[in-house]
N, C-alpha and C positions, 0 to 999 in steps of 0.2 A: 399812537404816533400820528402826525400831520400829515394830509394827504401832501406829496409832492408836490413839487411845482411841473410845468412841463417840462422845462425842460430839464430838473432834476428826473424827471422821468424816464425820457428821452437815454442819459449817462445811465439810470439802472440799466435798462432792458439794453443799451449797449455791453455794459459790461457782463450781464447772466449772461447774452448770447454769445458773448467771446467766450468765458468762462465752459460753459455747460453743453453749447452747441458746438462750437469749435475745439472745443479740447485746450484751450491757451490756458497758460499757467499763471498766477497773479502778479509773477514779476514781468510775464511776458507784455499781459494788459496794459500795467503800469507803466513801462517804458515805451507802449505805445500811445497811451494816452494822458505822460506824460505825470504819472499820480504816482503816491510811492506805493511800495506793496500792501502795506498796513490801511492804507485809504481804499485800493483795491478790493482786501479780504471786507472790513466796514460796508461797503456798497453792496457785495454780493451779501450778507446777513440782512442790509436792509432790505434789498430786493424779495428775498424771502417772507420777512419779516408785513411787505407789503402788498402778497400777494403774488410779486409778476412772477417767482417761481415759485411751483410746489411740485415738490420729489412725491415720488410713490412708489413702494418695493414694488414689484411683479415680477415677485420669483416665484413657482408655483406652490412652492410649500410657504409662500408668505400666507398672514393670515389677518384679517380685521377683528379685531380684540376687544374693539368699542364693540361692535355690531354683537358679536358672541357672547359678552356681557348682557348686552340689551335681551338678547331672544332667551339667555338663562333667566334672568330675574323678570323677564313676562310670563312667561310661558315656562316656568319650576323646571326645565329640564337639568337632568343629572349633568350634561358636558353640551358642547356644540364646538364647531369647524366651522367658518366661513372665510373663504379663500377668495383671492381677487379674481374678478372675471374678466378673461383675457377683452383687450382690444383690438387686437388683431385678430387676423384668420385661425389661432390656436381656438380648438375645442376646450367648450367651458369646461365638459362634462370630462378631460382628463385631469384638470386638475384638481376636480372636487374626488375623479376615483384614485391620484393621488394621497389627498387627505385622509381617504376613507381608509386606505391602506396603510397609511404611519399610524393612524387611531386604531387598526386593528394590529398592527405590532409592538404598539403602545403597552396593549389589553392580552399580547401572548400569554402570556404567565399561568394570566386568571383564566382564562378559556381555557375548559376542557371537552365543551360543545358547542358549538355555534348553529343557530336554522339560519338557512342561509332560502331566498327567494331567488328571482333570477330577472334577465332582463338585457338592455346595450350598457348601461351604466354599473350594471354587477360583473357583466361578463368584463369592464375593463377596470374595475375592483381586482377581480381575479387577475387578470393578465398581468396590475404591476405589483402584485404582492410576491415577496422576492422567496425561494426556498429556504427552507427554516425560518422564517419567521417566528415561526413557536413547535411544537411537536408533539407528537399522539391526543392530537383534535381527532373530535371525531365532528365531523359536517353531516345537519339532517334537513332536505330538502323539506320547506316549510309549504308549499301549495303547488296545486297542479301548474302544470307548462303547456306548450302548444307543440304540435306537430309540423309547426312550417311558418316561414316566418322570412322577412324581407333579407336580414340579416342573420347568419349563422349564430343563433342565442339560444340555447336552450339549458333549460335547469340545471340537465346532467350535466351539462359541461361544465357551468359556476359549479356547482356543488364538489365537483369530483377534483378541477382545477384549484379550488381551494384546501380541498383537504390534502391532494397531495405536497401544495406547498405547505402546510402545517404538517410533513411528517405522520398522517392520518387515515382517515377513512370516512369513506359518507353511506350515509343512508338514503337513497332517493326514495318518490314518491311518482313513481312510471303513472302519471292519472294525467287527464286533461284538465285545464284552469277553471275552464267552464263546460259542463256538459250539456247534454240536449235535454234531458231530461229531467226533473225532479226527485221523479225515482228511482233515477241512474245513480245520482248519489249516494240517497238513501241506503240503495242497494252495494256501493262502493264501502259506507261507512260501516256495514256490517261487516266486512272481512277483517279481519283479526291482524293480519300483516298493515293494513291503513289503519287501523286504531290502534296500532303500536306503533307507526312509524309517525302521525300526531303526537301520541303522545310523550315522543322521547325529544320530539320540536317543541312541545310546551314547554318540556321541564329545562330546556336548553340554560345555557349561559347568560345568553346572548339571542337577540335576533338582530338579521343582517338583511336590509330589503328596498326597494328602490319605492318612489313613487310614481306614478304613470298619468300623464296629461289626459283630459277628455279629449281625444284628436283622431280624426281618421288616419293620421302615419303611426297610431299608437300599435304594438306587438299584436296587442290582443285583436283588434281590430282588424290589421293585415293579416293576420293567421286564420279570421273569422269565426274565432271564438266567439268573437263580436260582432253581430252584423250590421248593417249599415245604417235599418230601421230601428235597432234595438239601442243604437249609438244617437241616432235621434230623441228615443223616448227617454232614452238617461238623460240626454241635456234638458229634455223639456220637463224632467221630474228636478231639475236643481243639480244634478251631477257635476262635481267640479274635476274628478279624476279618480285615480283607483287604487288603492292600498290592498297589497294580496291581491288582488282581483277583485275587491271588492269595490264599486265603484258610492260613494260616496260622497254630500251632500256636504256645503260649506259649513255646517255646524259637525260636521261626523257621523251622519247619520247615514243608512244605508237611503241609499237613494232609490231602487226598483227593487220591492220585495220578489218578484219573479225572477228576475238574473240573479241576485241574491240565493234562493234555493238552489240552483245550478251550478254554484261555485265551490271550487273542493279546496279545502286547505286550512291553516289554521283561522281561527275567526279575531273579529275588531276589539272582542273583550279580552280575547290570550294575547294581542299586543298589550293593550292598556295592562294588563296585568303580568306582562312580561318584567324579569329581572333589570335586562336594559334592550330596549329596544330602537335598535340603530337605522335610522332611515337618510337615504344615500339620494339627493336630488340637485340636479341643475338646469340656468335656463330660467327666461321669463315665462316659460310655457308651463313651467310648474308651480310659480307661484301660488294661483290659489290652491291647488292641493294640498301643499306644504302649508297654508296655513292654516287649513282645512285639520290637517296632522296633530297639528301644533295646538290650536283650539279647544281640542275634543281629547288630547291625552294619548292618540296613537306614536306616539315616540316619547322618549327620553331623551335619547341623543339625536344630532340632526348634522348632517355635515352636505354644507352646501356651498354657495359661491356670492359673491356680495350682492347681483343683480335682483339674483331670486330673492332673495334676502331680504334685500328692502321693501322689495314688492309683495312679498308675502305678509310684512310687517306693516304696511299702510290695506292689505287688505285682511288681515286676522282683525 
């Protein structure tokens, strides 16, 4: 089509903003601008047609379909979610733990276990997943949690909150994320109850897990799992954020073999080699993580919001 004239211009952007802004109806237009209605409705398609309007759903369960297409056939994942991210003062991160939650009611049926990790963006996974959803899930907490924390978040509560909305039952993993020691672990993975409550998170459904920014406002970090020095030596090792606790390098790689030993929970190979492996992230502050995720095969599925999205996608 021909660019307008002006002041053909001037008559669209009159008529969308009667139309769309005001609420006027096409025969209202017309008989104030003296057009018939059939010339009315014409202008507002051209307008469209030109640019000076474009609709866009933001309802939270809308979803970007192009963008979901793109991140499957890059990056082979089995599904994806990418939800519009709010423009307003709304939290991105409710409406991707919206999505996360229709995807996990989606998947009732087939889930008869779920590992579930934990976090602010699990904990509101759980909060809008509705009762009954599906029933006798069993939930098994997939890596240590922390003791204290900015916001009330902790493992048990995801893990427990989920399964009671599935009609179920969880298994927790009462351990720390990260411990002090090397061979505090060690010493953890020999008890018979931790290599059973692992291994029934390996053989899971499903895993269900958030990803975590490199940030001093990060869980681990304010609880001091992570200390301040040790959150330095991760960024200057290439650290882009942290899957499970583990914090990890823009190809996927473990980024500090030392924090690394100290980490309790399932490892980066039982994701990759998980059934489906569901990672829950929103926010430009995730981005590379998420692409980091996506890269390297720690997800299958990815349910996010379209900012991170794209920025994960100009940086994968």
């Amino acid at each position: 089509m021909s660019t307008p004239t002006p002041d053909r211009t001037t008559l669209l952007l009159d008529v969308a903003q009667r139309y769309w802004e005001q609420g006027r109806t096409q025969e209202d237009i017309g008989h104030e601008l003296h057009l018939t209605r059939w010339k009315v409705g014409r202008l507002l398609e051209e307008a469209r047609a030109e640019g000076i309007v474009q609709i866009t759903v933001v309802h939270p369960r809308a979803r970007r379909r192009d963008l979901e297409a793109e991140l499957r056939a890059r990056f082979g994942l089995r599904d994806c979610v990418v939800v519009p991210t709010p423009s307003g003062p709304a939290a991105g991160s409710t409406h991707v733990a919206l999505a996360a939650a229709d995807l996990l009611r989606s998947r009732g049926r087939a889930l008869r276990t779920l590992g579930v990790s934990w976090g602010n963006t699990l904990q509101e996974v759980a909060a809008v997943l509705p009762a009954g959803w599906t029933t006798g899930l069993e939930v098994v907490q997939v890596n240590g949690s922390v003791s204290r924390s900015v916001r009330p978040t902790t493992a048990a509560d995801v893990a427990l909150s989920i399964a009671r909305s599935g009609n179920g039952r969880a298994t927790l993993l009462p351990l720390p994320a990260i411990v002090e020691h090397a061979s505090t672990r060690t010493a953890l993975y020999a008890e018979s109850s931790v290599r059973d409550t692992l291994a029934r998170a390996r053989a899971a459904d499903a895993l269900l897990f958030s990803l975590g920014a490199l940030s001093p406002d990060s869980v681990l970090v304010q609880s001091g799992a992570v200390t301040a020095a040790e959150l330095e030596r991760l960024r200057a090792a290439g650290a882009c954020g942290d899957v499970l606790g583990h914090y990890v390098t823009a190809d996927g790689h473990v980024a500090d073999a030392e924090v690394e030993a100290r980490t309790v929970g399932l490892t980066l190979d039982d994701l990759r080699g998980a059934g489906q492996a569901i990672a829950v992230a929103s926010g430009p502050a995730k981005a590379a993580v998420i692409a980091a995720a996506l890269t390297s095969g720690l997800c299958s599925v990815l349910v996010t919001d379209e900012d991170a999205a794209r920025r994960a996608l100009s940086a994968a």
